[in-house]
C-alpha positions as CSV (number, residue, x, y, z in Angstrom):
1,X,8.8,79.9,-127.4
2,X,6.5,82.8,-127.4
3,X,3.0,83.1,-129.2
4,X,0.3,86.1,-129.3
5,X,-3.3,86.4,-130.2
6,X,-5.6,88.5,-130.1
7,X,-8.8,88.5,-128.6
8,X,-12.0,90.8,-128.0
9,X,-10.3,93.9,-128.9
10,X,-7.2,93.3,-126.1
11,X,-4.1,91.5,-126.9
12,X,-2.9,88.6,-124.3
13,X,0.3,87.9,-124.0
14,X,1.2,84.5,-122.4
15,X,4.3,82.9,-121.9
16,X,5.3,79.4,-121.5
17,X,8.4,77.6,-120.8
18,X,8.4,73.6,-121.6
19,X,11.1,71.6,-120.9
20,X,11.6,68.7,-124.1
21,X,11.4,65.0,-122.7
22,X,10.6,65.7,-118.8
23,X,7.7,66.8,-116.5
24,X,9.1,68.8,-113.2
25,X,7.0,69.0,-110.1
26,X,6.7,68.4,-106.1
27,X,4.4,65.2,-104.9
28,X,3.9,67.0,-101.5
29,X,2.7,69.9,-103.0
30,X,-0.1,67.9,-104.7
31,X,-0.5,66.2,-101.5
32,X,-1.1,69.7,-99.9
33,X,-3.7,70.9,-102.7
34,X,-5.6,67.9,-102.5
35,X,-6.0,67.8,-98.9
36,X,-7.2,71.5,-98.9
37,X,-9.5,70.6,-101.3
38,X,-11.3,68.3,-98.9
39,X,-10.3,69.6,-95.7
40,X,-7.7,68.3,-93.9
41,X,-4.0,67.0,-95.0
42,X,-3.0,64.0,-94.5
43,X,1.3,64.5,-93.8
44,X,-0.2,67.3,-91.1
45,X,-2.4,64.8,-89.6
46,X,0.6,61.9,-89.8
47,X,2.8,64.3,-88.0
48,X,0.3,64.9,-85.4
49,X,-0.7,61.1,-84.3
50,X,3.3,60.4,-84.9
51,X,4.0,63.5,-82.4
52,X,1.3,62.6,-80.0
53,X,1.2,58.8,-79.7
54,X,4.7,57.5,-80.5
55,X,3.3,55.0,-82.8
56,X,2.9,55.3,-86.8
57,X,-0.8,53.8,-86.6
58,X,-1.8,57.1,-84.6
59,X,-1.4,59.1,-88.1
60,X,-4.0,57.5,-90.1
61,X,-6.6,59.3,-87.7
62,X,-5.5,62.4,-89.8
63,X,-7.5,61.5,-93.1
64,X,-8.2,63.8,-96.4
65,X,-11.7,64.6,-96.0
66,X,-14.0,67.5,-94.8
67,X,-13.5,66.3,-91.0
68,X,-9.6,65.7,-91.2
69,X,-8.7,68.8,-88.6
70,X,-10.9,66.9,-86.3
71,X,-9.5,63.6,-87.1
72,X,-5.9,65.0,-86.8
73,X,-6.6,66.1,-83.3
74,X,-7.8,62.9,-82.3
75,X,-4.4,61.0,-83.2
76,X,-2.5,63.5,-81.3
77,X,-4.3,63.2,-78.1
78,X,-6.2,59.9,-78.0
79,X,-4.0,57.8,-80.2
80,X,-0.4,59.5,-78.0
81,X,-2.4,58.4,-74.6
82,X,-3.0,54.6,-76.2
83,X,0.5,54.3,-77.3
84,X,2.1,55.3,-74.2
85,X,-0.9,52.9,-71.9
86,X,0.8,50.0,-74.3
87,X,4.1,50.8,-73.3
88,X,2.8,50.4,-69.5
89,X,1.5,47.9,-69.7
90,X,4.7,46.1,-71.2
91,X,6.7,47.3,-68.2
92,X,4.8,45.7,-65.7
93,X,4.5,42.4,-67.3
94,X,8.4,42.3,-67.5
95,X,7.9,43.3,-63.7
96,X,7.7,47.0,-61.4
97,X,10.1,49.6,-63.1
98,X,11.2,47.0,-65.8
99,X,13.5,44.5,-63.3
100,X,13.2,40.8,-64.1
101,X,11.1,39.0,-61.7
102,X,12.5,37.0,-59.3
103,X,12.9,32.9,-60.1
104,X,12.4,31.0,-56.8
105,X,14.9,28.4,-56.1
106,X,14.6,24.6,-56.3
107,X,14.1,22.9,-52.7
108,X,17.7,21.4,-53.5
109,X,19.0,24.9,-53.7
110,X,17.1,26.0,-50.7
111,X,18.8,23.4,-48.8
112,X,22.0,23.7,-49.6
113,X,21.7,27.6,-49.5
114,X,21.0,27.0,-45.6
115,X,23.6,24.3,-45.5
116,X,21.2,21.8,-44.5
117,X,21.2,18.1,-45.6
118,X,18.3,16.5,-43.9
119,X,14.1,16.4,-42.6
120,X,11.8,18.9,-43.5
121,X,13.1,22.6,-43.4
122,X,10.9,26.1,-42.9
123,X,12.4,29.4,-44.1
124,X,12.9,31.6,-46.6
125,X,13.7,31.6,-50.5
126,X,15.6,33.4,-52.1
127,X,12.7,35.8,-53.3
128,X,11.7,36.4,-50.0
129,X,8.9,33.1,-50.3
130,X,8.1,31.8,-47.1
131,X,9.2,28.1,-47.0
132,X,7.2,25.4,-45.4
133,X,9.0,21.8,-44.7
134,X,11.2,21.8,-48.0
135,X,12.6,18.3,-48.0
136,X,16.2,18.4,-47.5
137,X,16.7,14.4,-47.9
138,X,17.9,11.6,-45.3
139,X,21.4,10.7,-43.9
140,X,22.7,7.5,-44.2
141,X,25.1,5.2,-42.3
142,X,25.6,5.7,-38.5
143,X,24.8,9.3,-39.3
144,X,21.1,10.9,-38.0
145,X,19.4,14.0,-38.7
146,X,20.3,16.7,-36.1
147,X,22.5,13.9,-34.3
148,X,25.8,16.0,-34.0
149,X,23.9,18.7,-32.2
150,X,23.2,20.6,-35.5
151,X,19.5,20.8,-36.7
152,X,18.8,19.5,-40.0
153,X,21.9,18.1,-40.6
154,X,23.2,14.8,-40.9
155,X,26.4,13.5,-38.4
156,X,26.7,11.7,-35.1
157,X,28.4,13.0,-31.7
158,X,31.2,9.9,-31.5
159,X,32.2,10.8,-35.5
160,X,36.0,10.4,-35.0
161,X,36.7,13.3,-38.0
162,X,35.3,15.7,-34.6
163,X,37.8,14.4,-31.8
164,X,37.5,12.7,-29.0
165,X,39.0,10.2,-26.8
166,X,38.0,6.2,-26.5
167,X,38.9,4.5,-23.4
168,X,37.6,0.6,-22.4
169,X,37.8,-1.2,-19.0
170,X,39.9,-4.0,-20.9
171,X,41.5,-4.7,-24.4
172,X,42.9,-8.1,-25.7
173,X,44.3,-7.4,-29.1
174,X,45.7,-3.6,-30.0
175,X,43.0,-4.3,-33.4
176,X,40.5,-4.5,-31.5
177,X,40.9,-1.8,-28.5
178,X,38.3,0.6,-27.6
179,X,38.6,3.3,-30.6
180,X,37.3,0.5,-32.8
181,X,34.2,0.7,-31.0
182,X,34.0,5.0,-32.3
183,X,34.9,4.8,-35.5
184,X,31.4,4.1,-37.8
185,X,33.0,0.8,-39.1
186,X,30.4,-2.0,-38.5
187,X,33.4,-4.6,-39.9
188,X,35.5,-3.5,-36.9
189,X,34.8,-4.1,-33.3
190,X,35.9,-3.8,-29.5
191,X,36.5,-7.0,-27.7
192,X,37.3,-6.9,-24.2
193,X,39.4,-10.1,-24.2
194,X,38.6,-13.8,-23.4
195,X,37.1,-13.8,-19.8
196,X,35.9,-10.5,-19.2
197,X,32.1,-11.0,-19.6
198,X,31.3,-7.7,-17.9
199,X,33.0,-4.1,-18.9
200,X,32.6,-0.8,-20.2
201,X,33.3,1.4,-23.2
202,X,33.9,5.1,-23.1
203,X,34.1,8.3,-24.9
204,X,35.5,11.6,-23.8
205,X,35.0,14.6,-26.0
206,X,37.5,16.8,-27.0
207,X,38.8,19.4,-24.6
208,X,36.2,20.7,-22.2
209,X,33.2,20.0,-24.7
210,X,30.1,18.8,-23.0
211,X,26.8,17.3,-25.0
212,X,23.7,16.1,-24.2
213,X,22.9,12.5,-25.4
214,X,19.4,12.0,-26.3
215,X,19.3,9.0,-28.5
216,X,22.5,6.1,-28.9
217,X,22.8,2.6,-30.9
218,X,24.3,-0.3,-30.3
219,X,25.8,-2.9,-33.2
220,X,26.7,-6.3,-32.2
221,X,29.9,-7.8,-33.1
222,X,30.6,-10.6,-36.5
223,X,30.4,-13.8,-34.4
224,X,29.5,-15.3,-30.6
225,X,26.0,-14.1,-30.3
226,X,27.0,-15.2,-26.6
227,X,29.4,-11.9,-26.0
228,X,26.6,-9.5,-27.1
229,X,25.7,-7.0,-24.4
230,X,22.5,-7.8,-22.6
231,X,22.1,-5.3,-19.4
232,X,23.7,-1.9,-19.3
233,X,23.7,1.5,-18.2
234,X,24.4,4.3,-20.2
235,X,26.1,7.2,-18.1
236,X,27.5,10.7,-18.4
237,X,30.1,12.6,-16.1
238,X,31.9,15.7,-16.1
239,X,35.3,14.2,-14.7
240,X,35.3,10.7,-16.1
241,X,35.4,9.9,-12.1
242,X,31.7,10.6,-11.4
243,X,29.1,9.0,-13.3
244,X,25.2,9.5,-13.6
245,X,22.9,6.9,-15.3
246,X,21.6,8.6,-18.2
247,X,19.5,5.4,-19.4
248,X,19.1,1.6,-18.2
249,X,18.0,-1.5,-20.4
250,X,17.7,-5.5,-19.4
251,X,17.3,-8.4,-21.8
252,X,18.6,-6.7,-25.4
253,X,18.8,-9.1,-28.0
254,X,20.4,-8.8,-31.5
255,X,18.5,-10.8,-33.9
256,X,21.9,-11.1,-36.9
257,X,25.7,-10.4,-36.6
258,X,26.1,-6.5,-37.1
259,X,22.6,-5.7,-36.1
260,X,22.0,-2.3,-34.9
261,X,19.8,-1.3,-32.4
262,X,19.1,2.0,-32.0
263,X,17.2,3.6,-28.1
264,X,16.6,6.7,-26.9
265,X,16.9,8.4,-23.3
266,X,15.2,11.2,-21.3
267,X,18.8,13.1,-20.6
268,X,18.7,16.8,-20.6
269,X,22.5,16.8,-19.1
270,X,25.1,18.2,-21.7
271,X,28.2,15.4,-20.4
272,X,32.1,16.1,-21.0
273,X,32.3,11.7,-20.7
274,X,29.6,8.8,-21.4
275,X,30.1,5.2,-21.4
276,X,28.1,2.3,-21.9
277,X,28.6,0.1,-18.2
278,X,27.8,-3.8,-19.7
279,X,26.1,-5.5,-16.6
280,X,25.6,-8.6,-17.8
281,X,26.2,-10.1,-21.9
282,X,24.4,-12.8,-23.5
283,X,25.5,-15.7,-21.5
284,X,29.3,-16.4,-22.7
285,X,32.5,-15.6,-21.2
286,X,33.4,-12.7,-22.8
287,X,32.5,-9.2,-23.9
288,X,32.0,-7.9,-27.6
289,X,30.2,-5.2,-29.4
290,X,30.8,-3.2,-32.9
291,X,29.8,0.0,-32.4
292,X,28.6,2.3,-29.9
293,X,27.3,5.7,-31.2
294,X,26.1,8.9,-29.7
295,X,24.0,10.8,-30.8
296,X,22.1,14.6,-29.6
297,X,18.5,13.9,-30.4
């Protein structure tokens, strides 16, 4: 459409183009015109703090007034520094260069870790935590801590799963020989026969293995309290020929049937053979015991 006036002696020509039923224009240009107007914009100052401080927040420094250059610069330097700072600081609290941190292990699994079973163990964790007497339980049975010549763990010198060889100075039934008097079963026992009031058990270890015998127990037999060992030496010897006494007791009692008791000795010897040399029993006429277990502490 096309109009013309006139006006103070000049004519104006002006043309306008309208399109029916719609309004066409850009939001961002407004945007633009309105921030000049007052100073600043506020999509430049967005970008900036977005540029600068990796975080969306940073942008609204940037705001449509006479001062927005200056708050523009602000979110892209301060607001940029704050957002990375916060990243940091997450970092660290997941652990140095973003590694999980380390979860100690129980006491259970520092035990078994070392392979140890029993008494209070120092070490190491698996963090690299010192360790100070973790409690690595009790043994049970014949069975002591340290007593098969390994620290901190359970077992016994004479455990027949290990080896070894039982030997007695006399036998009266093949059930009740001298191996019965090795194998950790209180409801077996060695008898030396009706008559022989004095004797002596034995117990080679395998091959040319030699221990030394620091502590040993003694379990009486199921009946006769009268056959129960009294006086005895216990010995070691390299050739089962030789003997040394090793440790000497007089007067033992057992107070009940199966009753262990348990002594130690000042040997610092490691022996190939020991044997327990019965002096004199409880007043019968004949010989008995249950068990007889070595032990290394």
């Amino acid at each position: 459409m096309k109009a013309q006036r006139r006006a103070d002696g000049g004519t104006h020509l002006a043309w306008f183009f309208l399109a029916w039923g719609c309004t066409v224009y850009q939001p961002n240009l407004l945007s633009d015109r309105a921030g000049s107007s007052s100073g600043g914009t506020t999509a430049g100052a967005g970008e900036a703090g977005s540029g600068g401080g990796k975080l969306a927040a940073a942008g609204s420094a940037g705001t449509a007034n006479e001062s927005g250059s200056a708050s523009g610069g602000a979110g892209r330097g301060g607001s940029g520094d704050a957002g990375e700072s916060s990243a940091s600081a997450g970092t660290e609290t997941a652990g140095d260069g973003g590694e999980v941190a380390c979860v100690s292990e129980t006491p259970a699994e520092f035990c078994t870790r070392l392979g140890k079973d029993c008494g209070p163990v120092d070490g190491t964790d698996n963090c690299g935590n010192a360790v100070v007497a973790a409690d690595c339980g009790s043994c049970s049975g014949f069975e002591k801590c340290g007593g098969g010549d390994e620290e901190s763990v359970c077992g016994t010198l004479t455990d027949p799963a290990l080896g070894g060889t039982a030997t007695a100075s006399s036998v009266m039934y093949n059930h009740e020989d001298g191996s019965k008097g090795f194998d950790l079963d209180i409801t077996t026992k060695w008898f030396a026969g009706d008559g022989n009031a004095l004797g002596w058990l034995a117990y080679q270890f395998p091959g040319t293995t030699s221990h030394v015998v620091k502590s040993y127990s003694v379990t009486s037999g199921n009946d006769v309290p009268t056959r129960d060992p009294a006086d005895w030496e216990l010995q070691g010897s390299d050739d089962g020929t030789t003997w040394v006494t090793v440790d000497q007791r007089a007067a033992q009692a057992f107070a009940a049937r199966r009753q262990t008791n348990s002594y130690t000795c000042a040997n610092t010897t490691p022996y190939n053979w020991y044997r327990l040399l019965v002096t004199a029993n409880s007043g019968g006429t004949s010989l008995q015991l249950s068990e007889l277990v070595l032990y290394a502490n």
